[in-house]
C-alpha positions in Angstrom: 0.0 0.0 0.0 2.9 2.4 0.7 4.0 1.5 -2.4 0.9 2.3 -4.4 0.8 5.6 -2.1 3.8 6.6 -4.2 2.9 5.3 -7.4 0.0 7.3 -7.3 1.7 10.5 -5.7 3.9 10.5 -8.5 1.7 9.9 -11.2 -0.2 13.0 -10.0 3.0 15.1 -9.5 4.6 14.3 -13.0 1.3 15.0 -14.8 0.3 18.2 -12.4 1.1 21.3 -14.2 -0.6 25.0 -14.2 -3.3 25.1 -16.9 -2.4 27.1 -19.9 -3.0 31.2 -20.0 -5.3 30.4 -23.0 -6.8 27.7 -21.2 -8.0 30.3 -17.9 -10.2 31.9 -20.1 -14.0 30.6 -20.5 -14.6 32.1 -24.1 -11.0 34.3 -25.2 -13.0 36.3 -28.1 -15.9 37.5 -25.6 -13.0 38.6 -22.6 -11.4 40.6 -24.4 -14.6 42.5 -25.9 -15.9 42.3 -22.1 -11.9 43.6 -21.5 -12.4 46.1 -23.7 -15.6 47.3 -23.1 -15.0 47.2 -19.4 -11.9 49.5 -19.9 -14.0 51.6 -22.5 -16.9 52.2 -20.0 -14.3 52.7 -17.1 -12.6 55.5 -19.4 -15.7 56.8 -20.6 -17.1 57.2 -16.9 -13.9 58.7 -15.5 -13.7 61.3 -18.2 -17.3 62.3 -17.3 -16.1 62.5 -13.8 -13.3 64.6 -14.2 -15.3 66.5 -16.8 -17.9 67.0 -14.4 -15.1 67.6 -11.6 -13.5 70.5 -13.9 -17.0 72.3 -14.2 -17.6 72.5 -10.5 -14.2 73.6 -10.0 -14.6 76.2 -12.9 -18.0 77.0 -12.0 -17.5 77.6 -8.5 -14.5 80.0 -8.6 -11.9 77.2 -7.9 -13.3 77.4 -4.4 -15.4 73.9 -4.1 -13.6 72.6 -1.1 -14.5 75.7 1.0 -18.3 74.5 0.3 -18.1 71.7 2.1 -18.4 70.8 5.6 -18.1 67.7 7.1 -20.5 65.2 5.7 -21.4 61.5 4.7 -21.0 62.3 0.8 -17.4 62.8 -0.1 -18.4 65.5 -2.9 -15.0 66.2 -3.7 -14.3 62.9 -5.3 -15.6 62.5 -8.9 -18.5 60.3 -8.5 -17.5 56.6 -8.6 -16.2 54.9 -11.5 -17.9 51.4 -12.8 -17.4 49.8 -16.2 -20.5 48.4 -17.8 -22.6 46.6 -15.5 -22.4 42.8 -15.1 -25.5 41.7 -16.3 -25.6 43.8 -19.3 -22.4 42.2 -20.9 -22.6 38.6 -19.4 -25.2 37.2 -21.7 -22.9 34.6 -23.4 -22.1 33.0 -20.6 -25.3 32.5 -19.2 -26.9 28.8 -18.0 -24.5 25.9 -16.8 -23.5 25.2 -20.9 -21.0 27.6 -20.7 -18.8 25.3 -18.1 -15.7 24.4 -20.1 -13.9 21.1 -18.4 -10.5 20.6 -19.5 -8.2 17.7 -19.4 -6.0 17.9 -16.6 -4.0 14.8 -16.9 -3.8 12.3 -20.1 -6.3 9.5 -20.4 -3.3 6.8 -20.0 -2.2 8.4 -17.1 -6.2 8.6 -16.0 -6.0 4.9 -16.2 -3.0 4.5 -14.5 -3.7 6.3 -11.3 -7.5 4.7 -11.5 -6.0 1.4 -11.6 -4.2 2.5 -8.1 -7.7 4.0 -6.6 -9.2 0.9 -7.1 -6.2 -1.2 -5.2 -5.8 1.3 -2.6 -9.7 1.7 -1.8 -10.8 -2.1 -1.7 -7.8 -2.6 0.7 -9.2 -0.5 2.8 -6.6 2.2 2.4 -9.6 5.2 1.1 -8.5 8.0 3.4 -4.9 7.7 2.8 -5.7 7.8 -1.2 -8.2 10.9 -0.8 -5.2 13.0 1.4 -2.7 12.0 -1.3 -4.6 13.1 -3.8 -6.5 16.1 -2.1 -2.9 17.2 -1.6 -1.5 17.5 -5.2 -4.6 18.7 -6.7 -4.8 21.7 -4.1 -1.2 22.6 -5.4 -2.3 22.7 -9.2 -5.3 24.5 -7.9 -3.1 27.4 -5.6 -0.7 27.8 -8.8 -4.3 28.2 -10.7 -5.6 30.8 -8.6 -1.9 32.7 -8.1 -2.1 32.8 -12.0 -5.8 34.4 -12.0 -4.3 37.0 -8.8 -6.4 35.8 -6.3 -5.0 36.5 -2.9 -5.0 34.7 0.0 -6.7 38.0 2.3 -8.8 37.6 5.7 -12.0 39.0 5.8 -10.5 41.4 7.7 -7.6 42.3 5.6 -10.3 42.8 2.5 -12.0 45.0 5.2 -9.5 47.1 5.7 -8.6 48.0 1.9 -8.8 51.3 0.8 -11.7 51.8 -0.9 -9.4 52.6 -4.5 -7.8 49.1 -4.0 -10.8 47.1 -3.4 -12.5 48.5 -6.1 -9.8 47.0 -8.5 -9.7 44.0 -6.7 -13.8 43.6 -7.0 -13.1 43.7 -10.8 -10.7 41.2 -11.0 -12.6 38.9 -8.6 -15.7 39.2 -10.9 -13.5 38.1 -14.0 -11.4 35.3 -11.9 -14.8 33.9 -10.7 -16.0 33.2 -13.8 -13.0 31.0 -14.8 -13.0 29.4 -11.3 -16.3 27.9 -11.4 -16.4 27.1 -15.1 -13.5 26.0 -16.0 -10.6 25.6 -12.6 -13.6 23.7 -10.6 -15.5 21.9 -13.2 -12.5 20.8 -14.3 -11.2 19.2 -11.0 -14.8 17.6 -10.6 -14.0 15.7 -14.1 -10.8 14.6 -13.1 -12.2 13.2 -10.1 -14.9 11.6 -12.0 -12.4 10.1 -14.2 -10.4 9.0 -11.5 -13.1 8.1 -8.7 -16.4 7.4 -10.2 -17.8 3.9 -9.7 -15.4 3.2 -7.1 -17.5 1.1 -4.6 -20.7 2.4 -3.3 -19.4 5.4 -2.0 -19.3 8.9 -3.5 -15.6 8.8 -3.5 -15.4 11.4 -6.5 -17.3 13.4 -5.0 -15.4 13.4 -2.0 -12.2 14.0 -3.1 -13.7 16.6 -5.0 -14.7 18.5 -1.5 -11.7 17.8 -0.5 -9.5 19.5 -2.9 -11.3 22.4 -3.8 -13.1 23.4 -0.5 -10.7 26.0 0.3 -10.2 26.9 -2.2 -14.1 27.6 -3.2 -14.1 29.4 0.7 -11.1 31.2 -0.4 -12.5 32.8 -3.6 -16.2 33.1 -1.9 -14.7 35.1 1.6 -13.9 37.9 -1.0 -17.3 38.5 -1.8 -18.4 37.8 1.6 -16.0 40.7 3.0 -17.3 43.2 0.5 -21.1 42.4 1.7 -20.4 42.5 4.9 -18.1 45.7 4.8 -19.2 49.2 5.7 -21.6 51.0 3.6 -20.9 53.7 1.4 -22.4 55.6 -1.7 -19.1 54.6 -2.9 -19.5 51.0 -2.8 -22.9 50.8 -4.6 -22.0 49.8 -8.2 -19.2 47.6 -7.5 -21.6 45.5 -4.8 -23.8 45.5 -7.7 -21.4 44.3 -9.7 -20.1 41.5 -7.9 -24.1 40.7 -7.5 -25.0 40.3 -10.9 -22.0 38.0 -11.3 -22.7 35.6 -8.7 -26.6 36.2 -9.5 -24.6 34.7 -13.7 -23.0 32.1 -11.3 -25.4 30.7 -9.1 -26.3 28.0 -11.7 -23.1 27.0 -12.3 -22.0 27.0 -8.6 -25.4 24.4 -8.2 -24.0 21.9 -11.0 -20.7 21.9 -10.4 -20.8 22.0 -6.4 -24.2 19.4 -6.6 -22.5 16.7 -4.1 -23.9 16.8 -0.7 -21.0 17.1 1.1 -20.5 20.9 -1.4 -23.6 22.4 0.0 -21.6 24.1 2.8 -20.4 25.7 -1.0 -23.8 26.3 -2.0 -25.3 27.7 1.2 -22.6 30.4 1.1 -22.8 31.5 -2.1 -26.2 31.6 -1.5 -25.8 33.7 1.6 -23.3 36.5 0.0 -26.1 37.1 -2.9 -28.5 37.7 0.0 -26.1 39.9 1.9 -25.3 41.8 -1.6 -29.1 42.5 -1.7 -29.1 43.9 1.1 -25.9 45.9 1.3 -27.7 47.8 -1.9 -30.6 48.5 -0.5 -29.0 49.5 2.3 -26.4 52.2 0.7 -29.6 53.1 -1.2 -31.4 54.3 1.8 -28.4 55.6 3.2 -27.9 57.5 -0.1 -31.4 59.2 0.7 -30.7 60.4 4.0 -27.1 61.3 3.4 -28.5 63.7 0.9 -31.2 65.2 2.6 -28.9 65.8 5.4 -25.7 66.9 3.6 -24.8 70.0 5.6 -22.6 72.6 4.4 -23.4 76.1 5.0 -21.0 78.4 2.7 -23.3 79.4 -0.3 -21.7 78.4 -3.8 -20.0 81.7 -5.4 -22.3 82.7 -8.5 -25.4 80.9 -7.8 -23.8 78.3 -10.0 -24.0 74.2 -9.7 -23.7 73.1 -5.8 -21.4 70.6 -5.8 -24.1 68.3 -4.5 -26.5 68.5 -7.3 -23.9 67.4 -9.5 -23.1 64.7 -7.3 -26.8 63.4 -6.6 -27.3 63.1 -10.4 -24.5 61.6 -11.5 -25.0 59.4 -9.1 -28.6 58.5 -9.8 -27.9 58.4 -13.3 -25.5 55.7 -13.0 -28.2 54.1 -10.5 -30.7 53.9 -13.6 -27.9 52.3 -15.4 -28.5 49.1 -13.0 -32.4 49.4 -13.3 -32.9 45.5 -14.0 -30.9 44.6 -11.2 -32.5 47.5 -8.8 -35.7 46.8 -9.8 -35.5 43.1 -8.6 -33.6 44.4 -5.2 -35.9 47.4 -5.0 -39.3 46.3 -3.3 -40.9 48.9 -0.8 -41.4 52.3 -1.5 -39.1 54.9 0.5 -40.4 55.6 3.5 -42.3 59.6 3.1 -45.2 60.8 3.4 -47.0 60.4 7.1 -43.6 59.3 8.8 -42.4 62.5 8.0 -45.8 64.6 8.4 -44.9 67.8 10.6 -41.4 67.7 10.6 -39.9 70.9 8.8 -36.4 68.9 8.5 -37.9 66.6 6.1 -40.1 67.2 2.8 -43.5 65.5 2.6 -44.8 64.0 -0.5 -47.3 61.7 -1.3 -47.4 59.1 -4.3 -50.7 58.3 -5.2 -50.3 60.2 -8.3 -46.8 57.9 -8.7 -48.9 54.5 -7.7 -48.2 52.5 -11.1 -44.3 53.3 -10.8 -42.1 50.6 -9.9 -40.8 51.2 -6.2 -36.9 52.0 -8.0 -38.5 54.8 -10.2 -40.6 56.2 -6.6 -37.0 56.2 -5.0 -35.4 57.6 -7.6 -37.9 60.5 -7.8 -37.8 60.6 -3.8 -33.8 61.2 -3.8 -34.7 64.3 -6.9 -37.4 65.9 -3.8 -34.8 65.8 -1.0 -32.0 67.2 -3.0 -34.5 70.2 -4.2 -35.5 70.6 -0.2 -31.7 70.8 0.6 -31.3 72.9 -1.9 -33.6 75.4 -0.9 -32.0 75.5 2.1 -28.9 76.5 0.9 -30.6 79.1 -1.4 -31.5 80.7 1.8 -27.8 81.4 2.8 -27.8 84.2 0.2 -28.6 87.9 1.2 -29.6 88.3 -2.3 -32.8 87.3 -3.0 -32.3 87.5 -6.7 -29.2 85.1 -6.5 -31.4 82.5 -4.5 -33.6 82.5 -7.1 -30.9 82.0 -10.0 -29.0 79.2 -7.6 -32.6 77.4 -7.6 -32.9 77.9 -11.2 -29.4 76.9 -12.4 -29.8 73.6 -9.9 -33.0 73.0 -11.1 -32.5 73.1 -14.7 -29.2 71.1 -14.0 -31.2 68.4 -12.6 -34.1 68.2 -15.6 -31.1 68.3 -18.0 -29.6 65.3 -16.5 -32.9 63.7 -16.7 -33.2 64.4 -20.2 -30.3 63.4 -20.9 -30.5 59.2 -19.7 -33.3 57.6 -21.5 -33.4 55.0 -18.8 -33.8 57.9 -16.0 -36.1 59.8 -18.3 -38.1 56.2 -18.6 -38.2 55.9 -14.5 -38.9 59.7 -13.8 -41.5 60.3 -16.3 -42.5 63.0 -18.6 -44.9 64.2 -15.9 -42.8 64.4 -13.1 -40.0 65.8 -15.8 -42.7 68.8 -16.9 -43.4 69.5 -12.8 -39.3 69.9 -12.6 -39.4 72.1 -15.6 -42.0 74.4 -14.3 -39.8 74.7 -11.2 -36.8 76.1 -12.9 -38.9 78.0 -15.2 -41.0 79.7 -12.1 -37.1 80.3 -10.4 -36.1 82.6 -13.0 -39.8 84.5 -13.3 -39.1 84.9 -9.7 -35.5 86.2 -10.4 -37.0 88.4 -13.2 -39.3 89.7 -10.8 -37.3 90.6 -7.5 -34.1 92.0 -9.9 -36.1 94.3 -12.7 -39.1 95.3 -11.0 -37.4 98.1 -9.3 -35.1 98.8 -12.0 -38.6 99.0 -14.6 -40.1 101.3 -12.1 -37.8 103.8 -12.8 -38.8 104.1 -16.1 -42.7 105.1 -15.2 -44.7 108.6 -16.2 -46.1 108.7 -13.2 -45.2 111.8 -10.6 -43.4 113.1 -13.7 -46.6 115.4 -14.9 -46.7 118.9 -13.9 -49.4 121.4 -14.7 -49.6 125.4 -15.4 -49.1 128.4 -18.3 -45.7 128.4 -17.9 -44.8 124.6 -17.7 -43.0 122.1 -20.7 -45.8 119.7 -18.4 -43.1 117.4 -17.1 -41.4 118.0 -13.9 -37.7 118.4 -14.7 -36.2 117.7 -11.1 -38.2 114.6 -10.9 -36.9 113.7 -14.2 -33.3 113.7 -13.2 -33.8 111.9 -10.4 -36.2 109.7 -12.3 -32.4 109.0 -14.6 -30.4 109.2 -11.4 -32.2 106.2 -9.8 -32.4 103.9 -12.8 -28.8 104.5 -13.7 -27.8 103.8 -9.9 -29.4 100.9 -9.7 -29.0 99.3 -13.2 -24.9 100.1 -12.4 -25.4 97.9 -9.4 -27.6 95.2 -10.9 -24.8 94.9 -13.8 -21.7 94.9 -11.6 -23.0 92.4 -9.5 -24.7 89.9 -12.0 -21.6 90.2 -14.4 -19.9 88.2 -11.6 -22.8 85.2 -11.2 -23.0 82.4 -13.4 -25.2 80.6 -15.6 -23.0 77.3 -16.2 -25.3 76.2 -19.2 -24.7 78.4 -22.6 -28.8 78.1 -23.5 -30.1 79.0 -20.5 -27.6 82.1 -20.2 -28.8 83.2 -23.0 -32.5 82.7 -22.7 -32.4 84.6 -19.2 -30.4 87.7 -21.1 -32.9 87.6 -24.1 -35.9 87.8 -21.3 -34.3 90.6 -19.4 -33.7 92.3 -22.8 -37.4 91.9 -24.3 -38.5 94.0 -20.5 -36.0 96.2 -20.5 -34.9 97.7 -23.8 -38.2 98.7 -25.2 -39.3 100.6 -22.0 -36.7 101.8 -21.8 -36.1 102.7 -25.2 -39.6 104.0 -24.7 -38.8 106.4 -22.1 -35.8 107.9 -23.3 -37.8 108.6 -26.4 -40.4 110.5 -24.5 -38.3 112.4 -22.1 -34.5 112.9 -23.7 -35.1 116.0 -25.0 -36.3 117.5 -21.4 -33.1 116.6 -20.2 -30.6 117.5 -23.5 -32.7 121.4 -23.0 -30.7 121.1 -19.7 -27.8 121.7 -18.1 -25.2 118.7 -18.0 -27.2 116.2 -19.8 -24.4 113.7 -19.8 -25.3 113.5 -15.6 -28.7 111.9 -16.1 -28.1 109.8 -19.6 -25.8 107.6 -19.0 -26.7 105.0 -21.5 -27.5 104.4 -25.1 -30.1 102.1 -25.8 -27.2 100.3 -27.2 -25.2 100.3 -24.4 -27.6 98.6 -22.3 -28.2 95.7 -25.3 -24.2 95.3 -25.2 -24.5 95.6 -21.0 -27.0 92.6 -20.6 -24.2 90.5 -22.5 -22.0 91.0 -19.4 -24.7 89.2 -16.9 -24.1 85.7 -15.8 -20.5 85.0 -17.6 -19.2 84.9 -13.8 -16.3 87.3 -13.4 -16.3 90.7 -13.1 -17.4 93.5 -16.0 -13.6 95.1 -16.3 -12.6 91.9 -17.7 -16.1 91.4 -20.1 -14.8 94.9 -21.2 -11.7 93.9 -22.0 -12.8 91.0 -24.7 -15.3 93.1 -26.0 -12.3 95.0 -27.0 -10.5 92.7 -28.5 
């Protein structure tokens, strides 16, 4: 028996080498499109970040950092890269027909070591062959994983990663999973088959099967478990999603290839880390919510522009509705609003009855879009300017419907209704900037108090005239000193708002001046009281909303 111990040690050794590069990869073509679209996405999405990044930098006066207080949502990190979701580009590998078993040793060695089995196990000897064998095969199997970079880490080292290194690690994982179920495991369980099956009445393939790919199978599995288990973040969402549509791609395969009894340990965990996935999602989702409702810096943006947290929010939902087959499985309950919440001035109500056919993601979704508008009009209040509250509100607003727009799969969620109610926000934010800017600039330019009666009277009150000039040309001076330096990020809607403020003011005014010009030029010092040419004040409204001041609009308009 000792003798046939080392037979069949040897055998194994002498045929025992790492499986071919070529050969740890399920379908070559399709990896390196997922490869390449993975890296594509990844690019595409970290572009958008920094693009995003450079536009709240730029938009802000270089000055985002000062925004921010302490908080939950790390808004000075571009919002977190994924490549394409999981379950979007895993459709070839789908059902257990993509396992791909290889031959591990020749058939005449196969019959060989067999031959030995048989010996070994009617004498009685069955443990000794199942350690001898267990122990090889886990080699081949270590040098396997090593080759695929899976790391032998705790579940408490994986905790303690930085967040930049798990997230590479999650992607590897997802791609090394694949060929460890389909190909490194189903592979072993044929060997074993070849070697074992038939062997007495006992499941001695299936044993030795357990026993040389247990740990590694707990090995691989921890890494997910870690990651479900870890601390929840915004962060974190759409890798945990990721690793959840590929185990929820797996799960079949797991069942077939670990389908012995003594693997259901195997099974009962994987099962247990898609559960825990789930939940982790739902969980960072509803965490999401109240992290933005609560986000709580207090320095108003410079400009009125883009808070850094809008941008945030929406690039973060947008990426959300990028996973809406997974979330809409995950997502069951609607977010808790509504009567919870009734009387409490730190939280906005809202009901959704008129929302009632929407799937609970889209009503989340939606409820994220109403707390970021209730924060935000909070922060509007931190201006002393009531005009600038209004254009912050607007410029957010309109931020958010564009973003909307912009996603069909968002668009799909939100709706066109909810999507028109947005629209009339923004829209009703600049009638109200409109309103509480020019209506006191416009009232300058009225007839009335400016009538005078008698023989010896032009019938309009000269004095009252001048001062009539005097107050519109104060105030206009401050309205376009200080709006010069706000900012309207989106190149439409600046010039929408400055085509509006033109179509008030440049025919009254135009209007005025013709009626009353002449009472002032049959005066002394007419250049005191009209300051401006109907066409300075056209070339003046092109100064508002560029964000910097009018000394430097002057300058290009120079050039």
């Amino acid at each position: 028996m000792a003798r046939l111990e080392d037979e069949f040690r040897n055998i194994l050794l002498s045929h025992t080498a790492p499986i071919e590069e070529d050969a740890l990869t399920d379908n070559p073509a399709a990896a390196a499109a997922e490869s390449s679209s993975s890296t594509s996405a990844a690019e595409s999405s970290t572009a958008a970040a920094e693009s995003g990044e450079e536009d709240r930098l730029s938009s802000s006066g270089g000055s985002g950092s000062q925004v921010l207080e302490e908080t939950n949502l790390n808004l000075s990190d571009p919002i977190p890269r994924t490549g394409s979701s999981v379950s979007n580009s895993s459709g070839s590998y789908r059902s257990t027909s993509s396992i791909k078993e290889l031959d591990l040793i020749p058939e005449l060695a196969v019959y060989d070591l067999r031959s030995i089995a048989e010996r070994m196990i009617s004498a009685g000897y069955l443990r000794e062959c199942i350690q001898v064998y267990g122990s090889v095969r886990k080699s081949a199997v270590d040098s396997s994983f090593r080759r695929l970079g899976i790391e032998k880490l705790s579940i408490g080292d994986i905790q303690r990663l930085e967040w930049d290194a798990l997230e590479s690690k999650i992607r590897r994982w997802i791609r090394a999973a694949k060929v460890c179920v389909r190909i490194l495991f189903a592979s072993e369980k044929k060997l074993c088959e070849q070697i074992f099956d038939g062997i007495e009445t006992a499941a001695v393939d299936e044993a030795c099967f357990v026993e040389t790919v247990k740990g590694p199978a707990v090995q691989l599995f921890n890494f997910a478990e870690a990651v479900s288990i870890s601390r929840r973040s915004p962060e974190k969402m759409f890798k945990i999603l990721d690793l959840h549509d590929a185990l929820v791609d797996l799960m079949p395969d797991i069942e077939s290839v670990f389908d012995a009894k003594s693997a259901d340990s195997i099974r009962v965990q994987a099962a247990e880390i898609l559960s825990r996935l789930a939940e982790a999602a739902r969980g960072i989702l509803s965490e999401f919510e109240n992290a933005v409702l609560r986000e709580p810096s207090k320095i108003p943006v410079p400009g009125g522009t883009i808070h850094p947290l809008t941008r945030y929010v929406m690039n973060y939902i947008s990426l959300i509705s990028d996973y809406k087959q997974t979330l809409i499985e995950l997502i069951m309950s609607k977010p808790s609003t509504g009567s919870r919440y009734s009387g409490d001035p730190t939280t906005p109500d809202m009901e959704f009855a008129e929302l009632e056919s929407k799937p609970p993601l889209a009503l989340h979704l939606i409820w994220i879009i109403v707390i970021l508008q209730f924060n935000l009009d909070g922060k509007s209040k931190l201006y002393k300017d009531v005009s600038l509250a209004h254009l912050f509100m607007m410029n957010n607003v309109h931020y958010i419907v564009q973003k909307v727009k912009g996603s069909m799969e968002l668009r799909e969620m939100i709706g066109d209704d909810y999507l028109r109610k947005l629209t009339g926000k923004f829209r009703q934010s600049a009638t109200n900037y409109q309103r509480a800017t020019w209506v006191g600039v416009l009232y300058c330019l009225r007839d009335e108090g400016l009538h005078v009666s008698g023989s010896f009277s032009s019938g309009v009150s000269k004095s009252a005239l001048r001062e009539r000039f005097k107050s519109f040309n104060g105030m206009f001076e401050e309205v376009h000193r200080t709006q010069a330096t706000w900012l309207i990020p989106d190149t439409q809607l600046r010039e929408e708002l400055r085509i509006s403020i033109s179509e008030h003011l440049i025919p009254a005014y135009r209007s005025f001046l013709g009626r009353f010009r002449s009472h002032i030029e049959s005066g002394r010092h007419p250049e005191n009281y009209i300051k401006y040419s109907v066409e300075d004040l056209e070339s003046a409204v092109l100064d508002f909303f560029e964000g910097c001041p009018v000394s430097q609009h002057s300058r290009k308009r120079s050039q």
